[in-house]
C-alpha positions in Angstrom: -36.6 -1.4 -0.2 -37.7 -3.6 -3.2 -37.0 -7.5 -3.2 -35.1 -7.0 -6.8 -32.9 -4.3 -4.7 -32.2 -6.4 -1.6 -31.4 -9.1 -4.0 -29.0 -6.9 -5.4 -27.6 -5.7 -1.9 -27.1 -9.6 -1.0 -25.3 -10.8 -4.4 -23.0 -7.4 -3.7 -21.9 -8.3 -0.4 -21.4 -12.2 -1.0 -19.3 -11.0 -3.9 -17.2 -8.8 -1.8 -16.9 -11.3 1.0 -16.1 -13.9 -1.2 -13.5 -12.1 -2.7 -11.8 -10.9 0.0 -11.8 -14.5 1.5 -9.4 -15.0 -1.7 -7.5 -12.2 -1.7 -6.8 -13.0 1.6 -5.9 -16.4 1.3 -3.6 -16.2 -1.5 -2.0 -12.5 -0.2 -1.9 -10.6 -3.2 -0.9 -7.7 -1.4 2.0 -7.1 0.7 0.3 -4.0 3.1 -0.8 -5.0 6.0 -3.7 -3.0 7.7 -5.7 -4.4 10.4 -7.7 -0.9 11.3 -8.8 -1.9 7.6 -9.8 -5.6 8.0 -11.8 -5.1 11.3 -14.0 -1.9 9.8 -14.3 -4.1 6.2 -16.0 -7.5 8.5 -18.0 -4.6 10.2 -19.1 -3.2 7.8 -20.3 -6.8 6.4 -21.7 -8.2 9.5 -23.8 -5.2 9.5 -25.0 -5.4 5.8 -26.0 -8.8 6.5 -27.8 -8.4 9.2 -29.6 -5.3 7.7 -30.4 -7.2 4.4 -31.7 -10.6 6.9 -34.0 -8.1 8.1 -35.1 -6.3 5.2 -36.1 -10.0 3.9 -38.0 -10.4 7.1 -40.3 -6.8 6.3 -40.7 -8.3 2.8 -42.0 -11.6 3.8 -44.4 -9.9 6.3 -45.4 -7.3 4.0 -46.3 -10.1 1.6 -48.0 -12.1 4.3 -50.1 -8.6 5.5 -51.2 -7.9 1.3 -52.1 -11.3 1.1 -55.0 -10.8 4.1 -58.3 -9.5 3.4 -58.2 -6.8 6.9 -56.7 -3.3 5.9 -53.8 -2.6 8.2 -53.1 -0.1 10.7 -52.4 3.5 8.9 -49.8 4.5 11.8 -48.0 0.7 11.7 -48.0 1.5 7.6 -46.0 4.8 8.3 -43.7 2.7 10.9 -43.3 0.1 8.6 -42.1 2.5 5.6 -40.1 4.8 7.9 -38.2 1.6 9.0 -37.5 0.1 5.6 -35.7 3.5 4.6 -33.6 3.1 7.4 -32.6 -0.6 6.6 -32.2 1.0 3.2 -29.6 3.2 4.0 -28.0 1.2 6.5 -27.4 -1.5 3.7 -26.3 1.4 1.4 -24.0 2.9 3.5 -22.6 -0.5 4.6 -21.9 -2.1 1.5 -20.1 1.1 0.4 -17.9 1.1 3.1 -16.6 -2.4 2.4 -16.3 -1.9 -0.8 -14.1 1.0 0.4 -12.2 -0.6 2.7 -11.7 -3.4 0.2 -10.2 -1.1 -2.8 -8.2 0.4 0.2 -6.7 -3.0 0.8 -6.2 -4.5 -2.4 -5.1 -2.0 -4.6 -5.1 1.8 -4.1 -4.3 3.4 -0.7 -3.4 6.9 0.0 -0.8 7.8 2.3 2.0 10.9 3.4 5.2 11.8 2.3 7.8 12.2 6.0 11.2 13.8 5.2 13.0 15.4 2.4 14.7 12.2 0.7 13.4 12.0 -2.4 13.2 16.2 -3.2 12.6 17.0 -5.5 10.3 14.5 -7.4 8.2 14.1 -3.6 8.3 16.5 -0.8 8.0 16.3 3.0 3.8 16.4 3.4 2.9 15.5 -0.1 -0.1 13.5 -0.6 0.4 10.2 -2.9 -1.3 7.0 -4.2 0.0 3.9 -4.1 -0.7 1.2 -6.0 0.0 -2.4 -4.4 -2.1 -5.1 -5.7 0.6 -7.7 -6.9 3.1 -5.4 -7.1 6.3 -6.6 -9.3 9.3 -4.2 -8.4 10.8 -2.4 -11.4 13.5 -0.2 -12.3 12.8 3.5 -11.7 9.4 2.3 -9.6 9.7 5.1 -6.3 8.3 2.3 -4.1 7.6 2.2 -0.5 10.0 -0.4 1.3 8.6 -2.0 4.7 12.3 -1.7 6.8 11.5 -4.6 8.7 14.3 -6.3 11.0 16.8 -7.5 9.2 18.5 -4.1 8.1 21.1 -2.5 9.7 23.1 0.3 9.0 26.9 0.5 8.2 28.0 0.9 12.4 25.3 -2.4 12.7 22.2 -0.6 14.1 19.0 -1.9 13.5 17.5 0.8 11.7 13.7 0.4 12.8 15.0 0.5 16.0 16.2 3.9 15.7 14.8 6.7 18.3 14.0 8.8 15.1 11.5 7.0 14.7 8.1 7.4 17.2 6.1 3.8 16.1 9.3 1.3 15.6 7.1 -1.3 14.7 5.9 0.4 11.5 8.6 1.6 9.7 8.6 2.9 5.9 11.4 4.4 3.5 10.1 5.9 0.0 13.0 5.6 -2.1 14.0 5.3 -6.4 14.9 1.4 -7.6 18.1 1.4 -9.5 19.2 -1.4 -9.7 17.1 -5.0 -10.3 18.1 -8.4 -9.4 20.7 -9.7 -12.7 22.4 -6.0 -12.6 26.4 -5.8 -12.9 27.5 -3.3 -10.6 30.9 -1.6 -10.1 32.3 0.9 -7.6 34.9 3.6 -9.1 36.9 5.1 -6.3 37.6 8.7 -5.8 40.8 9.0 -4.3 40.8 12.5 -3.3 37.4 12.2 -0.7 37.9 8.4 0.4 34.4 7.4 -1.2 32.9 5.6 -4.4 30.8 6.5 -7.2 28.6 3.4 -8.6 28.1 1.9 -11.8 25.4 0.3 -12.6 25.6 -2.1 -15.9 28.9 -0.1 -16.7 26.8 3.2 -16.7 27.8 5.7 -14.0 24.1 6.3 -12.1 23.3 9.8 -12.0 19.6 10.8 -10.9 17.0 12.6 -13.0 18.6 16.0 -11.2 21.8 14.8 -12.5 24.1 14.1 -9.2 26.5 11.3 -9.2 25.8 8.8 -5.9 28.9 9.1 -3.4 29.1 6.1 -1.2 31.5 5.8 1.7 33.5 2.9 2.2 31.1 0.9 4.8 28.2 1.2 2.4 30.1 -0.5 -0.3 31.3 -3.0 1.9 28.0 -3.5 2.8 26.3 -3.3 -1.0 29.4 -5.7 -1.9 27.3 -8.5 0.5 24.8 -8.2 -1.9 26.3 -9.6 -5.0 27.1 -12.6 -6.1 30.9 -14.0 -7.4 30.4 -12.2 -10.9 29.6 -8.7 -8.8 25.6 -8.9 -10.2 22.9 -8.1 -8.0 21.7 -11.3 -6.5 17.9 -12.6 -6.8 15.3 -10.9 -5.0 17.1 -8.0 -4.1 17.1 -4.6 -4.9 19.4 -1.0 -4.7 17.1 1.8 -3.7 18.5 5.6 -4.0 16.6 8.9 -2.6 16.1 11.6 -5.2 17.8 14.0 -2.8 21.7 12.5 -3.2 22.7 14.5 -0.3 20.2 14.0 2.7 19.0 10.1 1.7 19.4 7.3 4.0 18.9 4.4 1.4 20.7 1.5 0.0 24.4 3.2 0.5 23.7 2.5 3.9 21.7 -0.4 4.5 22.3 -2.6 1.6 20.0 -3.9 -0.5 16.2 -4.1 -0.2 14.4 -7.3 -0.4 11.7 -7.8 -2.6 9.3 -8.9 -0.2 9.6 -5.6 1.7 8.6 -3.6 -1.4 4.8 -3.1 -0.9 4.0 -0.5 -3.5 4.7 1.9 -6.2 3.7 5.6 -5.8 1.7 6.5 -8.8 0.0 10.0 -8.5 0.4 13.3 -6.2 -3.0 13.8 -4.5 -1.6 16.9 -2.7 -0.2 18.8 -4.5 -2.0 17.3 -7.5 0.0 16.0 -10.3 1.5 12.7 -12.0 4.5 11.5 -10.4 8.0 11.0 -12.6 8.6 7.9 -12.5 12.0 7.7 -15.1 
């Protein structure tokens, strides 16, 4: 490896480093994935010790061409044969932090589980989603972190339910319909004992056209959620499923907080295709 290239390699990595230190520090993302921090500090412990030693082969190499005895041809062929390996040890490395760091910061891939928000996403579709300094907005399908402050309508905490096998890690993908400042209103059905909702005096239908029914504990619920003037309070959000019929969403465990919001899904991977997002 030439000294311009190892140059290169070390103003690379202390550019990564550096700005993961920052990221870091002032947490402008909200996903939290260790696996992803170990491997990336790897990855960089590794390219710096490959690129200390690469430095090392270039300062003797310089020492050896500046004798007047010809070296060894077999120590030549060592030499050479261990510089390609540094070589693609650095390579291989570096790309895997920088990896790990676009993984971190702002693009990660990750699975669709259940049929919520059919038809726009189905169970086992493949999606990106983007979550570098996310700002939650209306019609965003985001990915909510249920951490454990929500509970259903009967009071269960709902990441502690046996449906689901790591309790600890627990994520809904659901539609944002309403936004902090909203004026919200709940028409009531007389004949079925539930609500419809209205959201600033519009009556919310989804993209498939079904009306949201919402049973009296969920409004109760939803009602803790606004202020006097029945507008969504600050830093809170109402979060539908697609599929109106088999969603577990805000109808049932109130409003989502805007902390918990990590992402926005922005592309199908599998199957490919843009997602609609409106």
């Amino acid at each position: 490896m030439s000294r311009n290239k190892t140059l290169l390699y070390l103003v690379f990595a202390v550019i990564l480093i550096g700005v993961h230190l920052l990221f870091n520090l002032f947490q402008v993302s909200k996903v939290n994935q260790s696996w992803a921090q170990i491997t990336f500090w790897f990855g960089a412990v590794v390219a710096c010790l490959t690129i200390f030693f690469t430095c090392k082969k270039i300062k003797d190499k310089l020492k050896l061409n500046s004798e007047t005895m010809p070296p060894e041809t077999d120590n030549i062929h060592l030499k050479k044969y261990a510089e390609t390996i540094l070589d693609w040890v650095s390579f291989l490395s570096l790309s895997l932090m920088f990896i790990l760091f676009f993984f971190t910061y702002f693009i990660l891939p990750t699975n669709i589980k259940g049929s919520s928000m059919a038809h726009t996403l189905r169970n086992g579709d493949r999606v990106l989603m983007y979550h570098f300094m996310y700002q939650p907005k209306r019609d965003d399908i985001v990915i909510v972190n249920i951490t454990d402050h929500y509970f259903d309508e009967d009071g269960n905490q709902v990441n502690k339910s046996p449906d689901y096998r790591n309790q600890s890690e627990v994520y809904f993908v659901k539609r944002i319909v309403a936004i902090p400042g909203d004026h919200i209103e709940f028409v009531y059905l007389n004949d079925l004992d539930e609500y419809h909702i209205k959201i600033n005096g519009t009556l919310y239908e989804n993209r498939y056209g079904e009306t949201y029914r919402i049973r009296p504990a969920g409004k109760d619920k939803m009602l803790l959620d606004l202020d006097e003037n029945n507008h969504l309070k600050a830093g809170l959000y109402f979060a539908f499923g697609d599929n109106e019929r088999f969603s577990f969403d805000s109808r049932a465990i109130g409003a989502v907080s805007e902390e918990d919001l990590i992402g926005k899904a922005i592309f199908k991977l599998s199957p490919w295709g843009r997602i609609q997002n409106e």
